[in-house]
PDB file of N, CA, C and O in Angstrom:
ATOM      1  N   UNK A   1       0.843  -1.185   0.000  1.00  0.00           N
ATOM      2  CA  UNK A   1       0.000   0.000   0.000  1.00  0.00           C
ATOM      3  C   UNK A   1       0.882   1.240   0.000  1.00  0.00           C
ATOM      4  O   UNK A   1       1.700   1.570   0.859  1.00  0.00           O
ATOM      5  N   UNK A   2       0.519   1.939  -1.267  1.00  0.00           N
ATOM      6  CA  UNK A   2       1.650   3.578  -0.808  1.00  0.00           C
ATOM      7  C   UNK A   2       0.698   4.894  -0.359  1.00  0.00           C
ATOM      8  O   UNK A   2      -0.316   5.373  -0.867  1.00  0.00           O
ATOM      9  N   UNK A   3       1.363   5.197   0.634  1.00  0.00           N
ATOM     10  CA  UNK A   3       1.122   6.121   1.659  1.00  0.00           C
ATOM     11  C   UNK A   3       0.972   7.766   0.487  1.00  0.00           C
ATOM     12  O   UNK A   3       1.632   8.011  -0.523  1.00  0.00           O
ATOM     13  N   UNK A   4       0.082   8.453   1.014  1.00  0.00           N
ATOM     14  CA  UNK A   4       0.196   9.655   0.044  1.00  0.00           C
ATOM     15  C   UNK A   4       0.358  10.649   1.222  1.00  0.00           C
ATOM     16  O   UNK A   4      -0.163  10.594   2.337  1.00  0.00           O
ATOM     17  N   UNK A   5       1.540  11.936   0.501  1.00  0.00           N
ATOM     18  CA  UNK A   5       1.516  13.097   2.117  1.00  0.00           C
ATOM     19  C   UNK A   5       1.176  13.963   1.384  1.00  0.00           C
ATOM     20  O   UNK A   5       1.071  13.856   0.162  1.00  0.00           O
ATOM     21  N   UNK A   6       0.873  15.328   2.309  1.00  0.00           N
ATOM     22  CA  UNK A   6       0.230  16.696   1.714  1.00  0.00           C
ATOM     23  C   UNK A   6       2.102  17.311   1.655  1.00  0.00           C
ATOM     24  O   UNK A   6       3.110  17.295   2.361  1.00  0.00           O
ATOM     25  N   UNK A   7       1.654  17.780   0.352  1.00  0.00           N
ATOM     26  CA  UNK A   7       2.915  18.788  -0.029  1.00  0.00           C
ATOM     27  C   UNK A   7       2.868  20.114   0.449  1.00  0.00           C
ATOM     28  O   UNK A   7       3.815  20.901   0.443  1.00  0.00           O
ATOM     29  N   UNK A   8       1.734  20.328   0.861  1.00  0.00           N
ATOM     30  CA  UNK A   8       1.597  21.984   1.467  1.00  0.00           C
ATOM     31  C   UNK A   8       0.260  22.404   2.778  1.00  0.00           C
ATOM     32  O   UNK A   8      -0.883  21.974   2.937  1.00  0.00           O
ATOM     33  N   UNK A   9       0.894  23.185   3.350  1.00  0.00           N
ATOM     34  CA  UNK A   9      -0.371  23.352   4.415  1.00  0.00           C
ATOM     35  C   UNK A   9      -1.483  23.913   3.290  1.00  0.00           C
ATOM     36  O   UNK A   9      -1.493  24.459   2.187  1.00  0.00           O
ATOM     37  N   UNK A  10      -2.784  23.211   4.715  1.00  0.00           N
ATOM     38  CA  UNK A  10      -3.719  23.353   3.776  1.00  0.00           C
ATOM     39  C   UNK A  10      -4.240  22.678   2.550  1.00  0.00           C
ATOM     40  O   UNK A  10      -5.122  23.047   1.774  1.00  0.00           O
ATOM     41  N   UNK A  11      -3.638  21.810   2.551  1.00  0.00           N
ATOM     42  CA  UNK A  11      -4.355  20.698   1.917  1.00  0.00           C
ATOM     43  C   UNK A  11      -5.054  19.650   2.175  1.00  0.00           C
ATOM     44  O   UNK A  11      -5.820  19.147   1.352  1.00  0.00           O
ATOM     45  N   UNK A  12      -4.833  19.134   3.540  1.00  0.00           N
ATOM     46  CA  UNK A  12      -5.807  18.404   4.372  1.00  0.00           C
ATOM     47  C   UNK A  12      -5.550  18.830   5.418  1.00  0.00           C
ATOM     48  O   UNK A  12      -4.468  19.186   5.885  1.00  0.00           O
ATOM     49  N   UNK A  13      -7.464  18.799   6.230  1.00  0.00           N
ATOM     50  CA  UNK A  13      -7.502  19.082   7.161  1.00  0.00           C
ATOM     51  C   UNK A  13      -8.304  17.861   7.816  1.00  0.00           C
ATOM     52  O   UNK A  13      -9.292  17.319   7.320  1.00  0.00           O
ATOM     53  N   UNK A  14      -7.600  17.493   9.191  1.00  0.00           N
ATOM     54  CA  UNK A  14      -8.051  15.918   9.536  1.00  0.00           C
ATOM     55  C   UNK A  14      -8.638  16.530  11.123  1.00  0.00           C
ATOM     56  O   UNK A  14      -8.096  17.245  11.965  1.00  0.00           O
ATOM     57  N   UNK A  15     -10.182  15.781  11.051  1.00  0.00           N
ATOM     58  CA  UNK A  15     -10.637  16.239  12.524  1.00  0.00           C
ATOM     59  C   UNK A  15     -10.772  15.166  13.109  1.00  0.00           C
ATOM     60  O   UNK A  15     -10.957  14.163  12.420  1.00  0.00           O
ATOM     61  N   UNK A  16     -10.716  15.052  14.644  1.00  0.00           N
ATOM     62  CA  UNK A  16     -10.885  14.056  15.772  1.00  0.00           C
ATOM     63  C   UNK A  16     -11.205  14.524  16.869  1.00  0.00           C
ATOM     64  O   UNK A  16     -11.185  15.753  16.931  1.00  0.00           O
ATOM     65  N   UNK A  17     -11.553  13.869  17.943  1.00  0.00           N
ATOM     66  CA  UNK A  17     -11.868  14.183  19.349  1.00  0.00           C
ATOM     67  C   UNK A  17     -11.691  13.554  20.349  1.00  0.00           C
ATOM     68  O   UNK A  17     -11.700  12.344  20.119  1.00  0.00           O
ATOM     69  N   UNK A  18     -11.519  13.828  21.446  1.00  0.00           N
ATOM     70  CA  UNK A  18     -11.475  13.290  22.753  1.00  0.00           C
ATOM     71  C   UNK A  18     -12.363  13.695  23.533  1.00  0.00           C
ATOM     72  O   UNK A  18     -13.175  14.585  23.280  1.00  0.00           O
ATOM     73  N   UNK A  19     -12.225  12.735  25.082  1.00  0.00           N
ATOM     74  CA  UNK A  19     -13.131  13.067  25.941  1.00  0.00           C
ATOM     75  C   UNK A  19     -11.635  13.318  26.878  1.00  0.00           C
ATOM     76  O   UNK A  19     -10.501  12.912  26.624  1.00  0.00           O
ATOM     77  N   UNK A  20     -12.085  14.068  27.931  1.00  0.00           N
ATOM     78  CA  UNK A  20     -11.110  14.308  29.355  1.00  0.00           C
ATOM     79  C   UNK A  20     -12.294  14.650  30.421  1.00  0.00           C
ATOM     80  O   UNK A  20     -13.301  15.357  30.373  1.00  0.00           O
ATOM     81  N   UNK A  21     -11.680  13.791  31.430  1.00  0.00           N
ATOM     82  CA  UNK A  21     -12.573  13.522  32.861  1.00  0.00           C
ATOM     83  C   UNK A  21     -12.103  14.923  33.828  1.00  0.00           C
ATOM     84  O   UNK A  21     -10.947  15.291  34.038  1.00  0.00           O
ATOM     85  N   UNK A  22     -13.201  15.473  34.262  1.00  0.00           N
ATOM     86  CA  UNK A  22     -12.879  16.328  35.165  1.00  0.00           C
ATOM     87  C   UNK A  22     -14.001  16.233  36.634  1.00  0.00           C
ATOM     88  O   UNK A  22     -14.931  15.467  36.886  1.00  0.00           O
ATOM     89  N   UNK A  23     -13.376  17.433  37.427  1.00  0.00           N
ATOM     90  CA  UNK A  23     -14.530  17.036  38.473  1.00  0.00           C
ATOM     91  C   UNK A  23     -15.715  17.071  38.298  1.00  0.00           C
ATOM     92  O   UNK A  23     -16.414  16.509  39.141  1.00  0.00           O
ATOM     93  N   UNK A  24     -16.321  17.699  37.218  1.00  0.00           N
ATOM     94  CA  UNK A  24     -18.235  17.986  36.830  1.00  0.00           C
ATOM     95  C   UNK A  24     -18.061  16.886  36.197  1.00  0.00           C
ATOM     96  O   UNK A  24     -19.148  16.306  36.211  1.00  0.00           O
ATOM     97  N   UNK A  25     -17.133  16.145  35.531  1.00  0.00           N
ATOM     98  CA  UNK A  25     -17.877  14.792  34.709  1.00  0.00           C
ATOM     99  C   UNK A  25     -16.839  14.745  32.968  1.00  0.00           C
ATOM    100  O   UNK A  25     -15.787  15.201  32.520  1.00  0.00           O
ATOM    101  N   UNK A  26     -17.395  14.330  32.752  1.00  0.00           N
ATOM    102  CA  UNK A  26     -16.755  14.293  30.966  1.00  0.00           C
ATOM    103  C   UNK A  26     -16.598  15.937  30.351  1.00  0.00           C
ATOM    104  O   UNK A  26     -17.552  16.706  30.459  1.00  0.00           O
ATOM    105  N   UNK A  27     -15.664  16.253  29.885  1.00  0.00           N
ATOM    106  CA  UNK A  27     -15.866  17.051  28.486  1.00  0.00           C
ATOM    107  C   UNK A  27     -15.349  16.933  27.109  1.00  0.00           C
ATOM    108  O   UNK A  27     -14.273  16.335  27.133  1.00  0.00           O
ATOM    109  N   UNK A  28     -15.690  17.260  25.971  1.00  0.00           N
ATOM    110  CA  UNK A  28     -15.051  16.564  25.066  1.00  0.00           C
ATOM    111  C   UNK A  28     -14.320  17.725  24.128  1.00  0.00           C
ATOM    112  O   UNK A  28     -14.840  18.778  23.758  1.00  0.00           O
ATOM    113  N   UNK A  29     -13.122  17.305  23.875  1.00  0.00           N
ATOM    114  CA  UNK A  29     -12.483  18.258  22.697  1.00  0.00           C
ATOM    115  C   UNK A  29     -12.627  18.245  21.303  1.00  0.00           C
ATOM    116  O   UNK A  29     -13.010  17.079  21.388  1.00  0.00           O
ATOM    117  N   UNK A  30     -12.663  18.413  20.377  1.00  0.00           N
ATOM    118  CA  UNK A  30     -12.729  18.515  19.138  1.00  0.00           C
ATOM    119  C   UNK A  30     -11.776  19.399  18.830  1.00  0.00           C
ATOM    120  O   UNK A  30     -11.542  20.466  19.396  1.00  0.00           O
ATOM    121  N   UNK A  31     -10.929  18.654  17.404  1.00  0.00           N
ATOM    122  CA  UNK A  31      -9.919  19.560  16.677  1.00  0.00           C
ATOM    123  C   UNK A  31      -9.680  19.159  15.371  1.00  0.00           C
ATOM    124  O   UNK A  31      -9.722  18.055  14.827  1.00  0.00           O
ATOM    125  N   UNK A  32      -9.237  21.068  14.694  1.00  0.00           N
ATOM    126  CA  UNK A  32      -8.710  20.077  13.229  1.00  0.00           C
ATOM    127  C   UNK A  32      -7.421  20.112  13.505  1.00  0.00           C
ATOM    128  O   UNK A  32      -6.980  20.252  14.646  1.00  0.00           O
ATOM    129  N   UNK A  33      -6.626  19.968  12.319  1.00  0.00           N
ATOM    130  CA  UNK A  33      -5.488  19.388  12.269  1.00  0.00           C
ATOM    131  C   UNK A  33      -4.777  19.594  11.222  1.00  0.00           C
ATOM    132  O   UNK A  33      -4.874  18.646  10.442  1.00  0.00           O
ATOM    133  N   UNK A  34      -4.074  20.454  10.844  1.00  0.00           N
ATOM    134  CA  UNK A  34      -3.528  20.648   8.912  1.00  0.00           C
ATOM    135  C   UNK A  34      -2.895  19.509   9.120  1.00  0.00           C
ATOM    136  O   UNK A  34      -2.499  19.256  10.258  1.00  0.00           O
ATOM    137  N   UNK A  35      -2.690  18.645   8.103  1.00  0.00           N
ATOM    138  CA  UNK A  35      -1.709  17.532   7.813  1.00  0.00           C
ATOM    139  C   UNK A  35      -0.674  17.522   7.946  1.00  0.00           C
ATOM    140  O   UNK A  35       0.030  16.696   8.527  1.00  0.00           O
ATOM    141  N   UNK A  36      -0.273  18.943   7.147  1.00  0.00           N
ATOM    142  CA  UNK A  36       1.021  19.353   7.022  1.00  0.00           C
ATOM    143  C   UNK A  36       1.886  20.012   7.772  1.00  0.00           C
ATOM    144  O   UNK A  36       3.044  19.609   7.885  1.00  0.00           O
ATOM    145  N   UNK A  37       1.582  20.769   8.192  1.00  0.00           N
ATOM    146  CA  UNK A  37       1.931  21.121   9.180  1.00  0.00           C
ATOM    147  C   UNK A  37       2.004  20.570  10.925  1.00  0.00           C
ATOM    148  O   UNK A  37       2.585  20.956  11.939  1.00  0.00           O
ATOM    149  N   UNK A  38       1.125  19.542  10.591  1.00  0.00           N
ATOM    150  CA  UNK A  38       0.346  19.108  12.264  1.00  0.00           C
ATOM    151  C   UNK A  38      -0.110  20.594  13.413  1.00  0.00           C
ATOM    152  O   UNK A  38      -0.215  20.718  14.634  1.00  0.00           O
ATOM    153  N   UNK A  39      -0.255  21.373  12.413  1.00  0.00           N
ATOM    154  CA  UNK A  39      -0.679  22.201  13.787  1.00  0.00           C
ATOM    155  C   UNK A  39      -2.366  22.782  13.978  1.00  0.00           C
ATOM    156  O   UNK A  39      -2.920  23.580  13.222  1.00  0.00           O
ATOM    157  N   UNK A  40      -2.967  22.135  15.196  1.00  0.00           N
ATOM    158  CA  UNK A  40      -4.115  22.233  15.709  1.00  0.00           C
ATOM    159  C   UNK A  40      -4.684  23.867  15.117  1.00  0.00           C
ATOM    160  O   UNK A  40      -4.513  24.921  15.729  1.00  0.00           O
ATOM    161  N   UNK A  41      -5.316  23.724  13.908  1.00  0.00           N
ATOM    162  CA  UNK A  41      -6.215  25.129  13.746  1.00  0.00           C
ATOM    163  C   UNK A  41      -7.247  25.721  14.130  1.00  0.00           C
ATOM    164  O   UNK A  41      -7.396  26.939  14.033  1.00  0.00           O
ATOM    165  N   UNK A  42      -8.269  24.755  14.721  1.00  0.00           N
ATOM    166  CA  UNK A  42      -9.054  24.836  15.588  1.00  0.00           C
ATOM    167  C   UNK A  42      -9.680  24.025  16.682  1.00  0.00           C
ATOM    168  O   UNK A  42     -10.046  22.860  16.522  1.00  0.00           O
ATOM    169  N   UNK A  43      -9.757  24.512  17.494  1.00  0.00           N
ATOM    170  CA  UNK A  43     -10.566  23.545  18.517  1.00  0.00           C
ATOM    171  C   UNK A  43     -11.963  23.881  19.226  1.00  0.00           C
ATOM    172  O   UNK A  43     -12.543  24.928  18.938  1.00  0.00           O
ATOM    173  N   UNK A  44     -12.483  23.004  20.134  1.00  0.00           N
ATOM    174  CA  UNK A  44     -13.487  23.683  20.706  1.00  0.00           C
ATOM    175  C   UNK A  44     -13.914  22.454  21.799  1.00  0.00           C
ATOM    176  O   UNK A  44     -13.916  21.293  21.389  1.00  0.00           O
ATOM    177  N   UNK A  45     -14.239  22.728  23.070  1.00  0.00           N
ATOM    178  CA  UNK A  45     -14.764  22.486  24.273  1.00  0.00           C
ATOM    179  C   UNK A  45     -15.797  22.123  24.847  1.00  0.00           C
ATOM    180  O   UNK A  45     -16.387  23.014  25.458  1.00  0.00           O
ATOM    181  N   UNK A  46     -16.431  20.657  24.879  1.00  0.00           N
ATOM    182  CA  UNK A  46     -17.969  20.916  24.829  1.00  0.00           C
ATOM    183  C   UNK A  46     -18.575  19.942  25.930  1.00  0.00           C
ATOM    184  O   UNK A  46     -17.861  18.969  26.174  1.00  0.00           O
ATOM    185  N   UNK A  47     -19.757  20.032  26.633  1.00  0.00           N
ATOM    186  CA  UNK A  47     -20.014  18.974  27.653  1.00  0.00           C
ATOM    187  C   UNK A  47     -20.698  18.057  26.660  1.00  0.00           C
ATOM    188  O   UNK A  47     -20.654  16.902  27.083  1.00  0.00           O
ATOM    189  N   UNK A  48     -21.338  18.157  25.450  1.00  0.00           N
ATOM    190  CA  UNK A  48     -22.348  17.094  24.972  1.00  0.00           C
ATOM    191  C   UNK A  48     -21.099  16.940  23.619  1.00  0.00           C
ATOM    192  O   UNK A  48     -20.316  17.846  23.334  1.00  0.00           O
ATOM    193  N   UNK A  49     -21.150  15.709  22.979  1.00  0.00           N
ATOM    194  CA  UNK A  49     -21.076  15.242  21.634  1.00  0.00           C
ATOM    195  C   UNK A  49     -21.849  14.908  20.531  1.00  0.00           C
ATOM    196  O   UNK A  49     -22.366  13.813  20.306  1.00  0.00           O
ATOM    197  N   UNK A  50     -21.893  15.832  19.912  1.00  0.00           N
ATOM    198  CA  UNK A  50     -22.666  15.887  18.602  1.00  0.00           C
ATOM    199  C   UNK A  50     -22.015  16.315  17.538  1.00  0.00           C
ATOM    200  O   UNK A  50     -20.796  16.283  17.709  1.00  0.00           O
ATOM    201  N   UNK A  51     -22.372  16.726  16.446  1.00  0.00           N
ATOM    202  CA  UNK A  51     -22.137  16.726  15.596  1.00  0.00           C
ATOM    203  C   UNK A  51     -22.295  18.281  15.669  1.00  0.00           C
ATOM    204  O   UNK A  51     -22.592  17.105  15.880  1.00  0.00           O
ATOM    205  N   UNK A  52     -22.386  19.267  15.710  1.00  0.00           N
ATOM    206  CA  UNK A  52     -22.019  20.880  16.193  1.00  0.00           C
ATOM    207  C   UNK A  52     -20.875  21.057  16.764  1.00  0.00           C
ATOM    208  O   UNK A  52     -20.131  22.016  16.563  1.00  0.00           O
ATOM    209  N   UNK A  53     -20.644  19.981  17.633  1.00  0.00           N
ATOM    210  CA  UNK A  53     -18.860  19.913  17.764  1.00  0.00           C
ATOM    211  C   UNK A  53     -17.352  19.920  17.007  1.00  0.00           C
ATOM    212  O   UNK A  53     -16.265  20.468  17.188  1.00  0.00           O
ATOM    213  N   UNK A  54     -17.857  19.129  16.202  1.00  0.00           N
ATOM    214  CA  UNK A  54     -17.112  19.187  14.858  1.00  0.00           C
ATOM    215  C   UNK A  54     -17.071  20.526  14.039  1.00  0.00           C
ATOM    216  O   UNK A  54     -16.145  21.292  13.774  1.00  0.00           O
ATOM    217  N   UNK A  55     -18.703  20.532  13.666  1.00  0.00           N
ATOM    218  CA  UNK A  55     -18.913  22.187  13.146  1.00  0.00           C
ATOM    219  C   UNK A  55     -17.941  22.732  13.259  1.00  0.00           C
ATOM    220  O   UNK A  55     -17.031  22.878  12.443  1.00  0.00           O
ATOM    221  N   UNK A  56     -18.136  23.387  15.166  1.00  0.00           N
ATOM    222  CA  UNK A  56     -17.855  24.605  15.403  1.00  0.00           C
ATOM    223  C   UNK A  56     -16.297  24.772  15.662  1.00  0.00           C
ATOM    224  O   UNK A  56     -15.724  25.861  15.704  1.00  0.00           O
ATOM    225  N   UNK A  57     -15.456  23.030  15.895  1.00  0.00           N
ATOM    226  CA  UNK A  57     -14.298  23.405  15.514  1.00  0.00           C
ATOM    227  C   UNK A  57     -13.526  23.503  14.220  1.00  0.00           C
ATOM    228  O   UNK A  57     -12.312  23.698  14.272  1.00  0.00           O
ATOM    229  N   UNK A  58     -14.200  23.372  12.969  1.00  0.00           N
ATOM    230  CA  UNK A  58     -14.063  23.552  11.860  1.00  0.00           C
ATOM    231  C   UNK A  58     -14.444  25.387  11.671  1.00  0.00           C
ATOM    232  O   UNK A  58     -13.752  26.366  11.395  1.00  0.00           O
ATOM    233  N   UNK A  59     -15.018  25.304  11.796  1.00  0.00           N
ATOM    234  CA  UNK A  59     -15.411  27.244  12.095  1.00  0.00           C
ATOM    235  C   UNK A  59     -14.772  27.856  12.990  1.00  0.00           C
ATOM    236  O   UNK A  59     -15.010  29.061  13.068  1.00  0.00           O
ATOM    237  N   UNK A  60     -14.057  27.439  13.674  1.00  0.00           N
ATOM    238  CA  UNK A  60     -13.115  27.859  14.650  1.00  0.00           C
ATOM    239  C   UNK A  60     -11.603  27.752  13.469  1.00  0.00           C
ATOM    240  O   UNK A  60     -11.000  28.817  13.338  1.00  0.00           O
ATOM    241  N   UNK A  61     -11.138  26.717  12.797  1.00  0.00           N
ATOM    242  CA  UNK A  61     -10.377  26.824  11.543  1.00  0.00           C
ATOM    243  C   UNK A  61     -10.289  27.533  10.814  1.00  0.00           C
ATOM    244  O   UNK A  61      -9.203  28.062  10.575  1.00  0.00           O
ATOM    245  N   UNK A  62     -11.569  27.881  10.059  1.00  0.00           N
ATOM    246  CA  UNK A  62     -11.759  28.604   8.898  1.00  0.00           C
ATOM    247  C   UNK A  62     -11.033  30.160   9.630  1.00  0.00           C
ATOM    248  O   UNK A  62     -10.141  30.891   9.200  1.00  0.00           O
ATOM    249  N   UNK A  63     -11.954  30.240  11.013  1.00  0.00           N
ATOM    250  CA  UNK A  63     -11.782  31.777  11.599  1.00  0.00           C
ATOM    251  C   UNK A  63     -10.491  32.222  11.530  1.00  0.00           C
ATOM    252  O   UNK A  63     -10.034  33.351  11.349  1.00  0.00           O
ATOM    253  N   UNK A  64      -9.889  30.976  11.732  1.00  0.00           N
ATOM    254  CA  UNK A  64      -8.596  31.476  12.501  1.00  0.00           C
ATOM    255  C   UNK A  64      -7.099  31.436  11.213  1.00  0.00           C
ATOM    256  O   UNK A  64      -5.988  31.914  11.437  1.00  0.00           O
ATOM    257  N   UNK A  65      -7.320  31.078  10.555  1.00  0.00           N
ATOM    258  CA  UNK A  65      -6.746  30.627   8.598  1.00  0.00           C
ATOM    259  C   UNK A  65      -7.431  32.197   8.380  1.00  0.00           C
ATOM    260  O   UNK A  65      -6.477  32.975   8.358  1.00  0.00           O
ATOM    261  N   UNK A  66      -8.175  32.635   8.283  1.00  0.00           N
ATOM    262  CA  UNK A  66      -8.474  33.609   7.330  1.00  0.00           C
ATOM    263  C   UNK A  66      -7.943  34.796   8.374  1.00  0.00           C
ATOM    264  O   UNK A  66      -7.746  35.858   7.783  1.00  0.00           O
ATOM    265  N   UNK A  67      -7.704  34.829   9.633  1.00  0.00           N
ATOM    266  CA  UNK A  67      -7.434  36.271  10.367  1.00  0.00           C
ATOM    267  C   UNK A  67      -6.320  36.029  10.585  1.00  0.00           C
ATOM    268  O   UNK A  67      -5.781  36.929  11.230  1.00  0.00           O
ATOM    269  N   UNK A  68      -5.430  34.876  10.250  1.00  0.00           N
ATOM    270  CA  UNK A  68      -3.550  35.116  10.082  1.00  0.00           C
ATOM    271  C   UNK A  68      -3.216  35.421   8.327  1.00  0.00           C
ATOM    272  O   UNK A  68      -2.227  35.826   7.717  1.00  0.00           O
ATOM    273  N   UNK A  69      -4.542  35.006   7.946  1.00  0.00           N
ATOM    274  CA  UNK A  69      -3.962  34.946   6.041  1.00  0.00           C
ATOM    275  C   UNK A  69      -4.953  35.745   5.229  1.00  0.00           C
ATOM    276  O   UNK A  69      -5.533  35.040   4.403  1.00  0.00           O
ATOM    277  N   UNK A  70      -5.317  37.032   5.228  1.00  0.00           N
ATOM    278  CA  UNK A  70      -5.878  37.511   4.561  1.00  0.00           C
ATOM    279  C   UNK A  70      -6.360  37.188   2.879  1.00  0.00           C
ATOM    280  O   UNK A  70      -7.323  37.724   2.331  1.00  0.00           O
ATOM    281  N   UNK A  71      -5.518  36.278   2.305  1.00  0.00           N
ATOM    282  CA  UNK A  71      -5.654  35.827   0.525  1.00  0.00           C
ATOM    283  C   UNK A  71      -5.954  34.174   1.038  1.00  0.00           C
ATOM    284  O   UNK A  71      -5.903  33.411   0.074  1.00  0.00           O
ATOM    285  N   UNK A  72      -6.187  33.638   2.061  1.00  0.00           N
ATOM    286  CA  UNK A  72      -6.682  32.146   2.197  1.00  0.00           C
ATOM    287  C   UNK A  72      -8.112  32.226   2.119  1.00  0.00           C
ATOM    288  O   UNK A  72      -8.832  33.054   2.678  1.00  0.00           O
ATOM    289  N   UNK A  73      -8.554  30.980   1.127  1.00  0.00           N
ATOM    290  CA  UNK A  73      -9.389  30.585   0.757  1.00  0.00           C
ATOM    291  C   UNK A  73      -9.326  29.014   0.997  1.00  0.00           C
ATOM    292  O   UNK A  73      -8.223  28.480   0.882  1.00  0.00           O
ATOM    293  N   UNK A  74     -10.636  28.092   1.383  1.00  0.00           N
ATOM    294  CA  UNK A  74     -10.777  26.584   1.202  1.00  0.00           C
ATOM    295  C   UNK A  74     -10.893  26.229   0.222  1.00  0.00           C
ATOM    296  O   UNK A  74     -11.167  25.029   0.189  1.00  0.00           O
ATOM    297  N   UNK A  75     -10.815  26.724  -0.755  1.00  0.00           N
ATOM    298  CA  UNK A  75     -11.155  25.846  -1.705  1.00  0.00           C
ATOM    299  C   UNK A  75     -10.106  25.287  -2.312  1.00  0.00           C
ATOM    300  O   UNK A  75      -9.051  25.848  -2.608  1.00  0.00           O
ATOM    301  N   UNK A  76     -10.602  23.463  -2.612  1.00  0.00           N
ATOM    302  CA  UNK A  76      -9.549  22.418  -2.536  1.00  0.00           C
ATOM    303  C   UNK A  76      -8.935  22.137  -1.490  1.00  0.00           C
ATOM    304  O   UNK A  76      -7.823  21.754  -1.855  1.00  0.00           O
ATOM    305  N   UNK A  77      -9.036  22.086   0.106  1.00  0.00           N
ATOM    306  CA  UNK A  77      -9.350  21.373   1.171  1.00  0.00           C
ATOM    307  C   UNK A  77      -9.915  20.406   1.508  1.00  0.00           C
ATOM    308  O   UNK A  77     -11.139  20.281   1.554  1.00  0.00           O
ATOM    309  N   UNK A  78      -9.116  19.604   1.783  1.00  0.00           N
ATOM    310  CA  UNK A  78      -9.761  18.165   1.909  1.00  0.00           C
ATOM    311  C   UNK A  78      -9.911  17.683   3.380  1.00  0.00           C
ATOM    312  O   UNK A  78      -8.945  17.361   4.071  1.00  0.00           O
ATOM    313  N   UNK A  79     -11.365  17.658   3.851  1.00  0.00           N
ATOM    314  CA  UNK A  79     -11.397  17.256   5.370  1.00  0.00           C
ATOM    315  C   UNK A  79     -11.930  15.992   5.509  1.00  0.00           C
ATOM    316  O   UNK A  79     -12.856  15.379   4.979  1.00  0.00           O
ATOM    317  N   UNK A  80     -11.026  15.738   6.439  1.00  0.00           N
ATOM    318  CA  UNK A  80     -10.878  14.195   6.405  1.00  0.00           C
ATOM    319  C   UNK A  80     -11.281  13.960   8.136  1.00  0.00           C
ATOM    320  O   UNK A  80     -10.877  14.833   8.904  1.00  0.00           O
ATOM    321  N   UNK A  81     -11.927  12.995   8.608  1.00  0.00           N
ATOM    322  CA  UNK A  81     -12.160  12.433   9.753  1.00  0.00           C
ATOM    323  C   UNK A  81     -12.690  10.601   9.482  1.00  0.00           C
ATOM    324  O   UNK A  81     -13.471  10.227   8.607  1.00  0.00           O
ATOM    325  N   UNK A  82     -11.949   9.662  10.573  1.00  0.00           N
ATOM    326  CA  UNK A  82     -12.629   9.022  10.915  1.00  0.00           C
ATOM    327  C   UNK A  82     -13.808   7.701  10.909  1.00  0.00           C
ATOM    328  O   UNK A  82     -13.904   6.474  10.884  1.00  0.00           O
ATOM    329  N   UNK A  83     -14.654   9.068  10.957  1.00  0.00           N
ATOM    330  CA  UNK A  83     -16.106   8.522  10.914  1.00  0.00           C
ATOM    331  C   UNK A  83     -16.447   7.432  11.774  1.00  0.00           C
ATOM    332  O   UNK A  83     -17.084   6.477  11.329  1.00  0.00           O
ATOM    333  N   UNK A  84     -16.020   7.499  13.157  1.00  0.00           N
ATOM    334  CA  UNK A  84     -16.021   6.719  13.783  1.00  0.00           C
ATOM    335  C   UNK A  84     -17.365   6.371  14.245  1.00  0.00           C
ATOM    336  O   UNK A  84     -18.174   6.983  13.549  1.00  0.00           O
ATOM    337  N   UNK A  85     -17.985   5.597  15.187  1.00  0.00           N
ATOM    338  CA  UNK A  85     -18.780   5.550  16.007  1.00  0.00           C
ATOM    339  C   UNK A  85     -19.350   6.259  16.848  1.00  0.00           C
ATOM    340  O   UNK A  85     -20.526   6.133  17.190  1.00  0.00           O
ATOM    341  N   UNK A  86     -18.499   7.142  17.295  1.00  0.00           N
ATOM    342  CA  UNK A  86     -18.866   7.943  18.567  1.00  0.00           C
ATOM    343  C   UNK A  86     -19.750   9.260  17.363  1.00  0.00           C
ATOM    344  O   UNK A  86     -20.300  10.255  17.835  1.00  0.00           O
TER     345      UNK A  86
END
């Protein structure tokens, strides 16, 4: 099987999540992830898991790509997750 890598940030963006135990109980993280770079572009903090979680750390991405890069655009971004169970 050959492995394919991103040649440039911003070409994939890979989301996942965790849970972390605290004293009120569960909370869960959500993040993306440029490929290329590996560096966390957005995240977000949540007591429930749904699918707005993901959203809003993807919109937390976009936010944060467009207010360091004024000429960034998604298009041709490839987001990739998973698709796990949870």
């Amino acid at each position: 099987r050959r492995w394919a890598y991103p040649s440039h940030p911003d070409q994939w963006w890979i989301a996942d999540f965790t849970y972390v135990w605290t004293r009120e109980g569960f909370c869960y993280v959500a993040f993306i992830v440029d490929a290329y770079s590996r560096m966390i572009l957005g995240w977000v903090v949540t007591t429930v898991m749904d699918t707005r979680m993901v959203l809003m750390a993807l919109e937390h991405a976009l936010f944060s790509r467009r207010r360091t890069r004024m000429d960034f655009t998604a298009t041709g971004i490839v987001h990739h997750s998973d698709a796990g169970a949870q």
